[in-house]
N, C-alpha and C positions, 0 to 999 in steps of 0.2 A: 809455403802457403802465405794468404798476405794473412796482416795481422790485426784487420777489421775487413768486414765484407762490403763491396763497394757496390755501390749502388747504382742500379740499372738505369739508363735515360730514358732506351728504346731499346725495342728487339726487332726480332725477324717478322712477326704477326701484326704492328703495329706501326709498320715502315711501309705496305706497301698495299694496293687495293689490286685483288684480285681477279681478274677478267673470268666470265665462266664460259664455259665450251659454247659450241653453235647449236642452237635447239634443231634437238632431229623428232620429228612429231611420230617418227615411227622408229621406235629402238629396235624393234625386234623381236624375237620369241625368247622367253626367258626373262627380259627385261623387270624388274623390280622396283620399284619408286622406293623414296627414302623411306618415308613410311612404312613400307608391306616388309622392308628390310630390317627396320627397327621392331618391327611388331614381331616379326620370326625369330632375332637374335633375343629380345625382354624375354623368351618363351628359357633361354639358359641360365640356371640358375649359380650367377656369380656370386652369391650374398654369402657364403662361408670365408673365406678369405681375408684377412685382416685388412687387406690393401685396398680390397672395394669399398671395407666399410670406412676406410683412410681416404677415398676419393669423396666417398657422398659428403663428407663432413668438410673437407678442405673445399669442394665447390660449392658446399652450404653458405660458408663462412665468406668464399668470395661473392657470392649475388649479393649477399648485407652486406658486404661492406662497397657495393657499386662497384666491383671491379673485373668482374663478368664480361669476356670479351665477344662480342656480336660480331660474324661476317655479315657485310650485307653485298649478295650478291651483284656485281654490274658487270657488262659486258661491253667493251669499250668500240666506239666507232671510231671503225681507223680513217674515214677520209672525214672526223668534225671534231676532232680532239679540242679539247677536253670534258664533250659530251659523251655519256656513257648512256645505256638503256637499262635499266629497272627490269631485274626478275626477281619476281616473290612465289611461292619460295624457289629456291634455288632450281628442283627439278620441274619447275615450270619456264616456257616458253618468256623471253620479255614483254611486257604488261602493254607494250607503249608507250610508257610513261620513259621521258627521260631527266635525268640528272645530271647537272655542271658538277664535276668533280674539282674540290680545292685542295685535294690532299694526295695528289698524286706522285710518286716520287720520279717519275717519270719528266724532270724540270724539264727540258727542251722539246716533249715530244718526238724525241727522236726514236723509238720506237713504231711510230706508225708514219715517218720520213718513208717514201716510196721507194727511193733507192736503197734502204737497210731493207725494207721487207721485201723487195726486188733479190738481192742478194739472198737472202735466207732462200727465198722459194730459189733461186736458181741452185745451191747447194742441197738442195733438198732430191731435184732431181739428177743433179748429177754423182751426189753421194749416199742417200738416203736417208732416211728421218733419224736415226742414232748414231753415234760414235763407233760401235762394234766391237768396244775394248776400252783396258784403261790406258793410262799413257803409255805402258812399257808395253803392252801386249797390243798390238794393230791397233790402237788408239790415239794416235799420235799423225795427225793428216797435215799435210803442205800451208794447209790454213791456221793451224795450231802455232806453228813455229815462227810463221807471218806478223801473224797478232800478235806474240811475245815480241817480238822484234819491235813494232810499231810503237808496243805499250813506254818498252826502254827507249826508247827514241822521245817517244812525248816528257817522260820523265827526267829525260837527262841521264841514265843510266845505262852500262853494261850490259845489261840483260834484265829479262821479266819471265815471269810464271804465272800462269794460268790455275785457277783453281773453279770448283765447280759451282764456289758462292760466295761474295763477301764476307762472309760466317766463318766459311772453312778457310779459306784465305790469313784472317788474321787467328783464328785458333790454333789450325796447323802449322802455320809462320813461327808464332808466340813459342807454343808448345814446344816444338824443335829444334829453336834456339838456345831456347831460358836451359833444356833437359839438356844441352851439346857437351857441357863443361862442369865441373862442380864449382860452385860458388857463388852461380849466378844470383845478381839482387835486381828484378824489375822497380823501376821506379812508375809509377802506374796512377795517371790523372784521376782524381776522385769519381770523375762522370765520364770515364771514360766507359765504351758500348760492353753489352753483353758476351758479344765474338772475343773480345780483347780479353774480359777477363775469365772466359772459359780457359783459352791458351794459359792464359798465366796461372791460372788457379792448377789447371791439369799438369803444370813442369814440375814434376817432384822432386825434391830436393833445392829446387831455386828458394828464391826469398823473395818477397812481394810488401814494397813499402809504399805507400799513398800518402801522396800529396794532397794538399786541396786543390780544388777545381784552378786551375790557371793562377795558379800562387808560386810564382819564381821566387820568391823569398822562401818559403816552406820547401818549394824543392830544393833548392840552394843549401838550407842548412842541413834536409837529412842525405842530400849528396856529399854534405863535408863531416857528416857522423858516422857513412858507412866505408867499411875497410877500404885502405887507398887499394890494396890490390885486387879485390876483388872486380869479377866482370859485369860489369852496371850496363842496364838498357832501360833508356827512357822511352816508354810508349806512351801516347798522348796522339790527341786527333786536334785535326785545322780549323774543321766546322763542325762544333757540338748540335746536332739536329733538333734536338727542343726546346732549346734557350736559345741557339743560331747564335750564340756567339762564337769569335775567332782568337785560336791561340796565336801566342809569338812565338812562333818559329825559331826567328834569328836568336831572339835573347835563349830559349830554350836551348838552340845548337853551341851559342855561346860555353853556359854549364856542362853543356856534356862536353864540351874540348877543354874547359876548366879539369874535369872532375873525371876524364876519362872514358866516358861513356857512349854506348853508341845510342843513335837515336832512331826509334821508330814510328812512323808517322801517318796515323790512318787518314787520307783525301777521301775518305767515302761519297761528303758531301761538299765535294768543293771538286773534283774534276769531271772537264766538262763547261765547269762553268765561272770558272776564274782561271787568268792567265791569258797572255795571246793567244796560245791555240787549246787551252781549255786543260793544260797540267795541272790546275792547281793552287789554293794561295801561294806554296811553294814556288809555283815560274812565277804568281803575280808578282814576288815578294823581291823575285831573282835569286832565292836563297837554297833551289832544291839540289845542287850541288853539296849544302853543308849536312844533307839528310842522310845516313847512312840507309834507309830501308823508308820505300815509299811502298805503301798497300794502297788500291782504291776498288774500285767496283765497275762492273760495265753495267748495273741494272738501272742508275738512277741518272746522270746527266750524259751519259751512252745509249739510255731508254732499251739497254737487251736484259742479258744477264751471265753472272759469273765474277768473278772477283780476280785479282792478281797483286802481287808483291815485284817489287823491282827492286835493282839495290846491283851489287859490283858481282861481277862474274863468278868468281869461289863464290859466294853466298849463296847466289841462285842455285849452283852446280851443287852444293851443300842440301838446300832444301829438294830439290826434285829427286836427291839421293835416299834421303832421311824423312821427309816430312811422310807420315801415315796418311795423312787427308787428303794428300795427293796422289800417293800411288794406288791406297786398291780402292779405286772405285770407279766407274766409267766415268769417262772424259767426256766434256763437253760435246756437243754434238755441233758438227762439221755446218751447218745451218746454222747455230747459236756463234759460232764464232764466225763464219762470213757476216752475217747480219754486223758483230760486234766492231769486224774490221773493217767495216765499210760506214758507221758511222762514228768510230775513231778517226778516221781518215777524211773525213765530209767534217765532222767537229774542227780538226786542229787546221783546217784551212777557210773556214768561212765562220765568222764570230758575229753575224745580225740575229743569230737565234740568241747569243749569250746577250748582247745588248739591249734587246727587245726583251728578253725576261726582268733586265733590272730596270730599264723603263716601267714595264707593268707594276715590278714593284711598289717603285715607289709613286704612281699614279695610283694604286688601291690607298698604297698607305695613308694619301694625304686626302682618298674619301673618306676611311677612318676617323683620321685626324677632326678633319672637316665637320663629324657628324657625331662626333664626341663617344666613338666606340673607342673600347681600350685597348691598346694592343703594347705587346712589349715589344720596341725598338730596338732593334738587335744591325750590327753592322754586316749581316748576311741576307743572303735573300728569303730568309724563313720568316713569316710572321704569325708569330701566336698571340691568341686571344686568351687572356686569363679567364677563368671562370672560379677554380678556387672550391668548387666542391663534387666530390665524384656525380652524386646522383643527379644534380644539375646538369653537367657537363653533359653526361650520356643522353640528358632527355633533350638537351638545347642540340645535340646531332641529331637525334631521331625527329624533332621537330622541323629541323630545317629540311632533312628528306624528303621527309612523309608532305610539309605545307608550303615548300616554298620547291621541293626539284633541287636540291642545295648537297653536296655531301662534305663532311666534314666532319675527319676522324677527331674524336676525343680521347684524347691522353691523359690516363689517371695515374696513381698508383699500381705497381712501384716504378711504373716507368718515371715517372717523375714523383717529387715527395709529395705526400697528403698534407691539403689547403694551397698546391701550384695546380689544380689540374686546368687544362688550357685545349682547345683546340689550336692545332698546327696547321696554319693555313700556305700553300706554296705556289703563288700567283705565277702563272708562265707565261709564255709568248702569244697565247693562242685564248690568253682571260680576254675578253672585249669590256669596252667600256659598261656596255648596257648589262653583261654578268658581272663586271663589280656594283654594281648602282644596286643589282636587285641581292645581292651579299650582302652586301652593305646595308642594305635596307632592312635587310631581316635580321640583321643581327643587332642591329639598333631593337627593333620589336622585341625579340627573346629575349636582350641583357637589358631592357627598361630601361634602354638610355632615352632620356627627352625630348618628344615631340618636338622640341622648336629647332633641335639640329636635324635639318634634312641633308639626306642625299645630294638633293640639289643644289645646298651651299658647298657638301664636298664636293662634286662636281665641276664647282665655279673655278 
């Protein structure tokens, strides 16, 4: 178990905006609105229970303290990305109104690219809308083994694995590992994700020591305090998503060939969208040969969904034998991975979506700049905006919705520590000038930055 609890950045609810189904004005017989569902389930009385009365109080505790997490429904327009449309509430039809999405994890758009949903709809009918099984049991289709094949390829590795989410990807990876051997010691970035250290925390018997956030000297010295023979895996990610800072690799692989260790390395948010064909800081760096174990995601610079690990052939062969996350639960579905394979394959040969995204970046940044909004400067393409206090933060997203058409998720506690809370903004290819000018313009309004910095000197 580690031997302080590390602290969350981000999660699964707070990564990613949810699209809601197609409004059908006619459900059917039987049909129930949220409401009439709520009103007949409040009619069961939970209130004996020590655990309900453990929930009213723990979600008491989080509304006062601002950290009460709000969906707000959108439902995305695939041929105007990064426009979405406005449903309130959710089992209502969309208003009309629509909304510039800034917090899409969706960097490239490539998600609503014609030829990934081209592919999915054509696996849809030539295979059907599910998988039919898990990997081992008729789950495992021509498309599945394709994709792994592609993913090692982009990576520089032997083989890749398929999992059903970036979540489960690095949990069941983690878990599987750390539990193979007795003695295992994770060494484990202080802000490394949630996925990362469920895995670690759930390997019984490993050992779990934490470093500070990208501090090679603090790794350095508890890699030379723990047993020389023991089995060390260093896991640590490339792009921390809330701070958008980026580790060193090299030096990191360096210590672990010093000190014996293998090295694990989550690209969650960095493939796709660094490197010639989009591998990773790792290919940008040329150093993903010294990586023993690459994990990333197809949901965010892939625009599908699902997660995989790559790494040398016994590993994989190890994990697709051992890893629980992998085997019993249905497999991706045959649409989910054509889509995925066809815009891995559209990514690592055509790089104007990757170039065009860091263009925009730094064209927003320097209206920012320009108009004297703050932002924290990070050498990724994520850019957050401090804010600094929960109940602030939530009202300056809910203001920018409601008055200006603007979305942009706020990130509090614990994803980030209390007095960082900041919106996460992720400008992509498809921001136009005239939706940063009017971002930009409101966020000057809401953070009372000074009328005499306009837009239109950032602009100039």
């Amino acid at each position: 178990m580690c031997d302080e609890p590390n602290r969350h950045p981000h999660d699964g609810s707070g990564r990613t905006v949810t699209a809601t189904a197609a409004w059908d004005p006619d459900p059917g017989p039987g049909y129930r609105t949220a409401s009439q569902e709520n009103s007949r389930v409040a009619s069961i009385d939970v209130g004996g229970h020590p655990f309900y009365r453990f929930c009213r109080t723990a979600l008491e505790d989080i509304r006062r303290q601002g950290r009460y997490r709000q969906f707000t429904p959108l439902a995305r327009q695939a041929d105007n990305y990064p426009v979405y449309d406005r449903a309130v509430p959710a089992v209502q039809p969309p208003d009309g109104r629509e909304a510039v999405v800034w917090s899409a994890n969706d960097y490239l758009g490539m998600g609503v690219e014609p030829a990934v949903v081209e592919a999915a709809i054509g696996a849809i009918r030539a295979h059907g809308a599910g998988a039919g099984g898990t990997r081992n049991i008729a789950g495992t289709s021509p498309l599945h083994a394709e994709l792994e094949a592609e993913l090692a390829s982009l990576h520089g590795k032997e083989a890749g694995l398929l999992f059903v989410s970036g979540y489960v990807s690095n949990q069941a990876s983690l878990q599987t590992i750390l539990t193979s051997m007795p003695g295992w010691i994770c060494f484990s970035d202080r802000q490394n994700h949630a996925s990362m250290i469920a895995g670690i925390k759930g390997a019984r018997g490993a050992s779990c020591v934490i470093f500070e956030h990208n501090d090679l000297a603090d790794l350095e010295a508890k890699l030379a305090a723990a047993p020389k023979d023991a089995p060390k895996l260093i896991a640590f990610e490339s792009v921390y998503s809330m701070d958008g800072d980026i580790s060193d690799i090299a030096a990191t692989c360096a210590l672990a060939r010093k000190y014996g260790a293998m090295t694990y390395l989550d690209e969650v948010h960095a493939v796709g969208l660094y490197g010639a064909q989009g591998g990773g800081i790792a290919e940008r760096d040329g150093i993903g040969d010294q990586v023993d174990i690459i994990e990333g995601t197809l949901a965010k610079g892939f625009g599908v969904h699902g997660g995989y690990v790559t790494g040398s052939a016994e590993l994989i062969d190890y994990l697709r034998c051992a890893a629980s996350g992998f085997i019993f639960t249905t497999s991706l579905p045959p649409s989910v991975v054509a889509a995925a394979l066809a815009s891995v394959r559209l990514v690592r040969k055509d790089g104007w979506r990757r170039e065009k995204m860091f263009e925009r970046v730094e064209a927003f940044r320097t209206r920012l700049r320009a108009a004297g909004v703050p932002f924290m400067q990070t050498p990724s393409h994520i850019v957050p905006i401090p804010v600094g206090d929960a109940d602030r933060c939530t009202e300056i997203s809910r203001r920018l919705l409601s008055e200006y058409g603007l979305y942009a998720t706020p990130i509090n506690y614990p994803t980030v520590p209390r007095g960082t809370e900041r919106l996460r903004l992720t400008p992509g290819p498809f921001h136009t000038d005239e939706m940063m000018d009017e971002m930009v313009a409101a966020l000057a309004t809401l953070l009372g930055v000074s009328a005499d910095r306009t837009v239109q000197d950032a602009a100039a």
